[in-house]
N, C-alpha and C positions, 0 to 999 in steps of 0.2 A: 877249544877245539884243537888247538896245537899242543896239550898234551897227549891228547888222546892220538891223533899221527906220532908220537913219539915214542906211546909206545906200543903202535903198533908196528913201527921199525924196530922194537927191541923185541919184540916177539918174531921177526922175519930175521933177525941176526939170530937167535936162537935154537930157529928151527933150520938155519944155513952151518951152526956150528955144532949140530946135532952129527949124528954116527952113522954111517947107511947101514940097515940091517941086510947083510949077503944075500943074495940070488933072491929079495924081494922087490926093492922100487922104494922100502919104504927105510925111515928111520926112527931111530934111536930117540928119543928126544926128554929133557929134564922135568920133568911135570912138577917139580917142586918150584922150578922159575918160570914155567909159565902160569902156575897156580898166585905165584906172587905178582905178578906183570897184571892180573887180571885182578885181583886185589886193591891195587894200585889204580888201578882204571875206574873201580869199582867207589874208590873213596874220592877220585879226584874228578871221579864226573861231572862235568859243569852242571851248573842250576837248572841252567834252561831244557836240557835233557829231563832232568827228575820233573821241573814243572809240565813240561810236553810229557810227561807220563799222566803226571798227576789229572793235566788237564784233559790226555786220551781217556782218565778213568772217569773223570767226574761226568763227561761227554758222551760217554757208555752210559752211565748212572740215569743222565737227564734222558737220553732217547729210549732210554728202555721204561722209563717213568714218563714218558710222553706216548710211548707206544698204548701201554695200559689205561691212561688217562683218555686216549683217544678211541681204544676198544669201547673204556666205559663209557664215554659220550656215545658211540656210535651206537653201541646196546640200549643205552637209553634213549635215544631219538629213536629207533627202529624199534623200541616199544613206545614211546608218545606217539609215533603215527599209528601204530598197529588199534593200540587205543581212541584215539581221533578220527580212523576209519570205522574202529565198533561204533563211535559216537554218532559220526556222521550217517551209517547206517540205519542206528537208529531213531536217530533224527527222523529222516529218510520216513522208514516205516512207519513212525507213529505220527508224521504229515500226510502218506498216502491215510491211515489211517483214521487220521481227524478228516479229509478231504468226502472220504468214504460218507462217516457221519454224520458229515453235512447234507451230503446230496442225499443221505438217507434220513434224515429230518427234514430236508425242504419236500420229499416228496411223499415221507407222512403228512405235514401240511398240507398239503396242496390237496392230498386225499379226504385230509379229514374238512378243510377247509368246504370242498365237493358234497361229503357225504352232510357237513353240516347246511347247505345250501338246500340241497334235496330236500334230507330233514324238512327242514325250513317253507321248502315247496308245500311238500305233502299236508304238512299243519296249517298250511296258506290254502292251498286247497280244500282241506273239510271244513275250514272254517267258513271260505265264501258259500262254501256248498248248504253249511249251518245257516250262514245270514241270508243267502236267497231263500230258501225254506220258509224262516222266520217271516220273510218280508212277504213272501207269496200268502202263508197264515194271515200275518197281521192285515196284510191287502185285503184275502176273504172275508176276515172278520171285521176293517173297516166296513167293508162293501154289505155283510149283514147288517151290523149296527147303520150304517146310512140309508141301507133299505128298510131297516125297521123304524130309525125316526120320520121318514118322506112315509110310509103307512100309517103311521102317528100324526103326522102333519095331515095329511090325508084326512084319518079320519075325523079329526079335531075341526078339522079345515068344512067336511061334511056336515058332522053335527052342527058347529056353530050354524049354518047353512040350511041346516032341515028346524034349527030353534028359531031363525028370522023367515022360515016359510018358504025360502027358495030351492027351486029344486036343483040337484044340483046335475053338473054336467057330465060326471063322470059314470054316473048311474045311470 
């Protein structure tokens, strides 16, 4: 650091022992010794300047590589949600949609479950309708056949009755 104050007092002795150009303000001045003073400054720049570059450049390199890096995560989450929300969406939908199917199979069920019951009536019903019939037939024709054995008994009951000579009561 103390060359560089060195020579930057050789460059203000310089410019003190330079020429004043008339009726300007300004001077005259050796551009071959300030070319060399700067030179000079240029080779004897301490380390920690060049590495305080070096390290302003790599520092540059890394943030503009984290900038990008940080673009591209952000562009990628802000498509993983965009995606996550179609998901979630249609998630969404195709639960409103099984939900739909259900209450519209439980209340096929419960129709057909009704219609089979009816059904069920109706076949319940010709059929008692079939068995009293039957049973009202079978009764008449009990009641013929019973009225035709008691006239058989009857007259069996008669003859035997007119072949031992007695008369009988019902005649």
């Amino acid at each position: 650091m103390d060359s560089i104050l060195k020579y930057l007092d050789t460059i203000e002795d310089i410019l003190e022992d330079s020429k004043p150009v008339p009726f300007s303000g300004k001077i005259a001045v050796d551009r071959e010794k300030i070319y060399e003073v700067i030179d000079e400054i240029r080779l004897n720049m301490p380390s920690e300047i060049r590495q305080s570059q070096k390290i302003i450049a790599e520092h540059d390199k890394i943030v503009a590589d984290a900038n990008a890096k940080a673009s591209t995560l952000i562009k990628e989450a802000e498509d993983k949600v965009s995606k996550l929300i179609d998901e979630h969406e249609i998630y969404k939908q195709a639960l409103e949609e099984g939900n739909e199917i259900i209450e519209e199979s439980k209340k096929n069920a419960r129709d057909m479950r009704i219609n089979a019951m009816d059904y069920a009536d109706e076949i319940l019903v010709k059929t008692e309708e079939v068995v009293r019939e039957s049973l009202d037939r079978i009764s008449k024709q009990n009641q013929s056949v019973e009225d035709f054995f008691n006239q058989t008994v009857d007259i069996i009951y008669d003859n035997r009755m007119e072949l031992r000579g007695v008369k009988n009561k019902n005649s």
